[in-house]
C-alpha positions as YAML, in Angstrom:
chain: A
units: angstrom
residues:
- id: 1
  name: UNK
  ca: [0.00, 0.00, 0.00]
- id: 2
  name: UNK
  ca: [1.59, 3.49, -1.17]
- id: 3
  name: UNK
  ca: [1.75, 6.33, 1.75]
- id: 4
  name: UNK
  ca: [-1.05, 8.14, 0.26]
- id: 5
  name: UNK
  ca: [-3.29, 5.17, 0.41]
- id: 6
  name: UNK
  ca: [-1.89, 3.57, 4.21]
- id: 7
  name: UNK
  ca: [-2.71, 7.68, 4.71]
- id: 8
  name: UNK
  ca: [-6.15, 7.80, 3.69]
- id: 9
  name: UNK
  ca: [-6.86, 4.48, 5.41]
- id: 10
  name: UNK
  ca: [-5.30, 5.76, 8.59]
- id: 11
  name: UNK
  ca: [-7.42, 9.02, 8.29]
- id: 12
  name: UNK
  ca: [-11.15, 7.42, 7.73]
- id: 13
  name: UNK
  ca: [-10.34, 4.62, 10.42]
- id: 14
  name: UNK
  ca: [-9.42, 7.29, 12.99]
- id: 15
  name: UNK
  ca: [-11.08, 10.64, 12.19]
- id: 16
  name: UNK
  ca: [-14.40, 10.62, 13.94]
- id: 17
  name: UNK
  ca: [-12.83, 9.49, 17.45]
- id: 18
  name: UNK
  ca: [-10.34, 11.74, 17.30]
- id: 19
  name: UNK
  ca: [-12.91, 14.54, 16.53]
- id: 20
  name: UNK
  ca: [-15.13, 12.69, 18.82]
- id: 21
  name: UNK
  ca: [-12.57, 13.34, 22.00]
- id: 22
  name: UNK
  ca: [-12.01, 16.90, 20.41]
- id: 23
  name: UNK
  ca: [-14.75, 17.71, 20.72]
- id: 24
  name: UNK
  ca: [-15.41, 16.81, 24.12]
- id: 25
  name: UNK
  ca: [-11.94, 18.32, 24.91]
- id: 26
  name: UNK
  ca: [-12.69, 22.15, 23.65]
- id: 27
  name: UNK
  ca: [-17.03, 22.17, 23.83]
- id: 28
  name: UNK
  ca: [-16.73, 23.52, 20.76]
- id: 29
  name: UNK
  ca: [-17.70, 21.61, 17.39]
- id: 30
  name: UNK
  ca: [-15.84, 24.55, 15.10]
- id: 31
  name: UNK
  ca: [-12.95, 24.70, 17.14]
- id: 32
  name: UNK
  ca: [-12.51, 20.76, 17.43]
- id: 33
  name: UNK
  ca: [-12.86, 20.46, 13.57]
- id: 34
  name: UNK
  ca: [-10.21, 23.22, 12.65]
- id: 35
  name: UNK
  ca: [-7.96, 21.66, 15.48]
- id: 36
  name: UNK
  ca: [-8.43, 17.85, 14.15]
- id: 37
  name: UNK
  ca: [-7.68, 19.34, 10.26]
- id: 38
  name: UNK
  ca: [-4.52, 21.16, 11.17]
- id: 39
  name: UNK
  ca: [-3.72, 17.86, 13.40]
- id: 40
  name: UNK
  ca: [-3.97, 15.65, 10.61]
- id: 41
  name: UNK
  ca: [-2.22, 18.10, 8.11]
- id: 42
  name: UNK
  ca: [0.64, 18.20, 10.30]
- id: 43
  name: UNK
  ca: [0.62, 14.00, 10.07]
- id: 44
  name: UNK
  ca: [0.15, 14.26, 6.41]
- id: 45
  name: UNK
  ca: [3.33, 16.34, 6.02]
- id: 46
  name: UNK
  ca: [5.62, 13.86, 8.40]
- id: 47
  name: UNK
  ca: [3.41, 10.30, 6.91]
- id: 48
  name: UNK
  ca: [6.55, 8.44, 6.22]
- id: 49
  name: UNK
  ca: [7.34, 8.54, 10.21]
- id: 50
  name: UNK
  ca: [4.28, 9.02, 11.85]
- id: 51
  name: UNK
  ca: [3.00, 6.22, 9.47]
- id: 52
  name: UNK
  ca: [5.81, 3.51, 11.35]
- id: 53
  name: UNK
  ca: [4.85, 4.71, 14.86]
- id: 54
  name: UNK
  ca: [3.35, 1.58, 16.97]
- id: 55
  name: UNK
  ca: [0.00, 4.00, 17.48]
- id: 56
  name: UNK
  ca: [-0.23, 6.89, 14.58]
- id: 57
  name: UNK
  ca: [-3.72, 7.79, 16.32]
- id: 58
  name: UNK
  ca: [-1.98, 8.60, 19.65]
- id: 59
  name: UNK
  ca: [0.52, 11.12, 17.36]
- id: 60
  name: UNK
  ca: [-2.17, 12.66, 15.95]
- id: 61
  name: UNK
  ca: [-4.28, 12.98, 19.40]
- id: 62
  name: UNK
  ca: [-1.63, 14.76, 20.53]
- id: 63
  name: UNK
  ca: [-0.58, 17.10, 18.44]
- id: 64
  name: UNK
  ca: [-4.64, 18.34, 18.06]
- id: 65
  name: UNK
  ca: [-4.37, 18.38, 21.78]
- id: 66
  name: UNK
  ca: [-1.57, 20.82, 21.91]
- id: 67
  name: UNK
  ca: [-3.06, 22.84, 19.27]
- id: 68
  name: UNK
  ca: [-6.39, 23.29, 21.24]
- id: 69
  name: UNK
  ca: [-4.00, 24.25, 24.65]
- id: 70
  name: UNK
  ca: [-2.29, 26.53, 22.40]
- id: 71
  name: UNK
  ca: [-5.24, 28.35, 20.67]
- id: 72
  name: UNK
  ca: [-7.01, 28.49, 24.09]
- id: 73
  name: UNK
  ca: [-3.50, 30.15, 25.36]
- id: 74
  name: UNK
  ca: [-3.69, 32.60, 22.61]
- id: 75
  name: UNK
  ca: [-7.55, 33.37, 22.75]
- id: 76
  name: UNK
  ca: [-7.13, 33.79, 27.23]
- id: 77
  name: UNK
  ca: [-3.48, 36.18, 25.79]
- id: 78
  name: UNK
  ca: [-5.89, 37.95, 23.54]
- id: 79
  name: UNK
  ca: [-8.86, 38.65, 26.38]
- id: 80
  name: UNK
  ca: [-6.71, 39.54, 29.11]
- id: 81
  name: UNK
  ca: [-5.05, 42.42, 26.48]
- id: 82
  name: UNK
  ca: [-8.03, 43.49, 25.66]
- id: 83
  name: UNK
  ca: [-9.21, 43.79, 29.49]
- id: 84
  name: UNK
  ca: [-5.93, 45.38, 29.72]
- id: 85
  name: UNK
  ca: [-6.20, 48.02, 27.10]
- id: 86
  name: UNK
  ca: [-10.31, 48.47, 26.94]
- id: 87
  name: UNK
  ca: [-11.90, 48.51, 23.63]
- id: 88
  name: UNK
  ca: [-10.65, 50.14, 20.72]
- id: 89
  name: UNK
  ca: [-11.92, 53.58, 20.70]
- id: 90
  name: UNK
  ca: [-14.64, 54.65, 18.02]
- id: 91
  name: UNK
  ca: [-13.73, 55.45, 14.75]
- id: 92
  name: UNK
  ca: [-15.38, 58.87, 12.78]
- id: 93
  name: UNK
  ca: [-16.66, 58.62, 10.05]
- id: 94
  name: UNK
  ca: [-15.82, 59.00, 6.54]
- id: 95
  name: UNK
  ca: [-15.18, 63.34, 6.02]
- id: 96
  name: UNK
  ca: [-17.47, 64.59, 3.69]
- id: 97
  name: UNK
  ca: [-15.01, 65.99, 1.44]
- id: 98
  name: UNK
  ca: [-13.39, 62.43, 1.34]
- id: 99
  name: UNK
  ca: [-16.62, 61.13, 0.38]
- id: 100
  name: UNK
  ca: [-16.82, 63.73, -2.33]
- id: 101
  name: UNK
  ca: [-13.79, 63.11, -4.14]
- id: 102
  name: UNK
  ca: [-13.84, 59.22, -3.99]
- id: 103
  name: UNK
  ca: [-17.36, 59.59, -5.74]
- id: 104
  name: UNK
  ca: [-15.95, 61.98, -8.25]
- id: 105
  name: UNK
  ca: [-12.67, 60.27, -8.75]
- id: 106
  name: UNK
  ca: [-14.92, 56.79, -9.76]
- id: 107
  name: UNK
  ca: [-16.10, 58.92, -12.13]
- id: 108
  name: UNK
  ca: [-13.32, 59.52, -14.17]
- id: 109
  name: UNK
  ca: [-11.28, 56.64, -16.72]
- id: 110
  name: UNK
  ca: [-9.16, 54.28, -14.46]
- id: 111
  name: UNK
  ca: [-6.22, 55.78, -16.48]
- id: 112
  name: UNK
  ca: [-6.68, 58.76, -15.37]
- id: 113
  name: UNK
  ca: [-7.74, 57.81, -11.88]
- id: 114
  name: UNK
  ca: [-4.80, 55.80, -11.06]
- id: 115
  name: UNK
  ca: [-2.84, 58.40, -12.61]
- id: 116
  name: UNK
  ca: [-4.08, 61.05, -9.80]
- id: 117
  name: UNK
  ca: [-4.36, 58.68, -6.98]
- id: 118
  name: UNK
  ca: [-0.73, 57.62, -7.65]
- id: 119
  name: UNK
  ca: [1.12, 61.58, -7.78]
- id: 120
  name: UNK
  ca: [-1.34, 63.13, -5.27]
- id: 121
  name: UNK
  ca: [-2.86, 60.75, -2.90]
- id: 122
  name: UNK
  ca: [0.29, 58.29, -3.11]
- id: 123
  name: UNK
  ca: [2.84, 60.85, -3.49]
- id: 124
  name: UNK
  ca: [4.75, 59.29, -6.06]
- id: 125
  name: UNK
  ca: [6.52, 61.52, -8.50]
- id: 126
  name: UNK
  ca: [5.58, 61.32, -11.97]
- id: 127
  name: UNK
  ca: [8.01, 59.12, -13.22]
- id: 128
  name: UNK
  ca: [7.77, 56.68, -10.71]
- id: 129
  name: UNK
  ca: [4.19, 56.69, -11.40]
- id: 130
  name: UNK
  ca: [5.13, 55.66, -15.48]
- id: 131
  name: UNK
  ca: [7.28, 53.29, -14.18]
- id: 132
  name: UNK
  ca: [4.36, 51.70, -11.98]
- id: 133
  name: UNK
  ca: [1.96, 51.65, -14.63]
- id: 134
  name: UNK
  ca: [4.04, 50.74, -17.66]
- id: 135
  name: UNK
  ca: [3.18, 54.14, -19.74]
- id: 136
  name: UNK
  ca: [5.94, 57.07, -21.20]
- id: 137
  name: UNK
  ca: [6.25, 60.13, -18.30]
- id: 138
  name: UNK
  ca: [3.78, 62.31, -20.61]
- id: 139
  name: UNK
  ca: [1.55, 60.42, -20.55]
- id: 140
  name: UNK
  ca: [1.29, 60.57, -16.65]
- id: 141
  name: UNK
  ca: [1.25, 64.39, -17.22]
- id: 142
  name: UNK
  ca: [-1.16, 63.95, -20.04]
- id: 143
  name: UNK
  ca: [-3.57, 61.82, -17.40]
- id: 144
  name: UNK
  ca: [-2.59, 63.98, -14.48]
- id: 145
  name: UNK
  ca: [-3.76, 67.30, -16.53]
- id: 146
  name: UNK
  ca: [-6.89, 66.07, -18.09]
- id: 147
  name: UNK
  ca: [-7.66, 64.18, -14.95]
- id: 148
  name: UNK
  ca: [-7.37, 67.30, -12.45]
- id: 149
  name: UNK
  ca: [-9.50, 68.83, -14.82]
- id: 150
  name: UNK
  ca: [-12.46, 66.22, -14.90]
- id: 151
  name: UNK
  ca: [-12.08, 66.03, -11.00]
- id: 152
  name: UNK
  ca: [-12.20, 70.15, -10.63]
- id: 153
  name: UNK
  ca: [-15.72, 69.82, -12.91]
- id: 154
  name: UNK
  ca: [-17.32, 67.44, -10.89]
- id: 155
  name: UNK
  ca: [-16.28, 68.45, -7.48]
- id: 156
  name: UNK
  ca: [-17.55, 72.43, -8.92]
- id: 157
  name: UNK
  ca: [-20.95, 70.40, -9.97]
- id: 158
  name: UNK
  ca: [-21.27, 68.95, -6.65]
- id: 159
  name: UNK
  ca: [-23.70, 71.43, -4.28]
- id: 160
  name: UNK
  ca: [-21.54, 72.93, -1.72]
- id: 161
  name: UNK
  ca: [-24.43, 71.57, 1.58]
- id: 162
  name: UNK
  ca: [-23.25, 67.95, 0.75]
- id: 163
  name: UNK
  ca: [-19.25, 69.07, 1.73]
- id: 164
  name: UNK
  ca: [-21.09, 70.38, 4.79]
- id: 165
  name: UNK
  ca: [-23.52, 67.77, 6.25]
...
């Protein structure tokens, strides 16, 4: 029998008791699923020695073991932080002049878009820009110029209350 097949032999013999005591190890179905997966994975990767052991299954029940201990480490690492630290504090929301030019900048070609996102928002000099997108440096300028045009229209056609609210 090849390792792939003495594998996949091992793995539908053994699975559902070693999910089975998983399970009842963490209380959690999820959790003991994701811990048996990345317990077999690990056996997958080492087969040609865990496959000689006397008792592959005890390997395997092991190595989900620790993985549950260690996620359960790193979740009770993660609360007590957070305890620590409080929650994050709120973030505002979006400025309405940021909303304004996204919606006017989706507007425009992508060209032209990436163009002006690149040298202004970015801050990438032109020629980096042409380097980054594979065009000739006038063409950036060509982009830039006809783009900071099409963005001044909109953002002039937009009503001045909606910068405001």
């Amino acid at each position: 029998m090849s390792g792939e097949e003495s594998f996949d032999a091992f793995y539908r013999g053994s699975r559902q008791r070693l999910y089975d005591c998983l399970y009842a190890l963490t209380g959690n179905a999820a959790e003991a699923q994701d811990v048996v997966h990345e317990a077999y994975a690990r056996a997958w990767q080492r087969w040609s020695t865990v496959g000689e052991y006397a008792d592959p299954e005890a390997w395997v029940r092991t190595v989900a073991r620790r993985v549950a201990v260690s996620r359960w480490r790193r979740a009770r690492s993660a609360l007590h932080a957070y305890r620590r630290a409080g929650p994050p504090p709120d973030v505002p929301g979006p400025n309405p002049d940021s909303v304004a030019l996204v919606g006017a900048l989706a507007q425009l070609p992508p060209a032209q878009r990436t163009a002006l996102v690149l040298h202004h928002l970015v801050g990438l000099p032109v020629a980096d820009v042409a380097r980054e997108t594979g065009v000739p440096e006038g063409t950036v300028k060509a982009r830039l110029s006809r783009g900071r045009r099409a963005l001044a229209n909109l953002l002039e056609a937009t009503p001045a209350e909606a910068h405001n609210v």
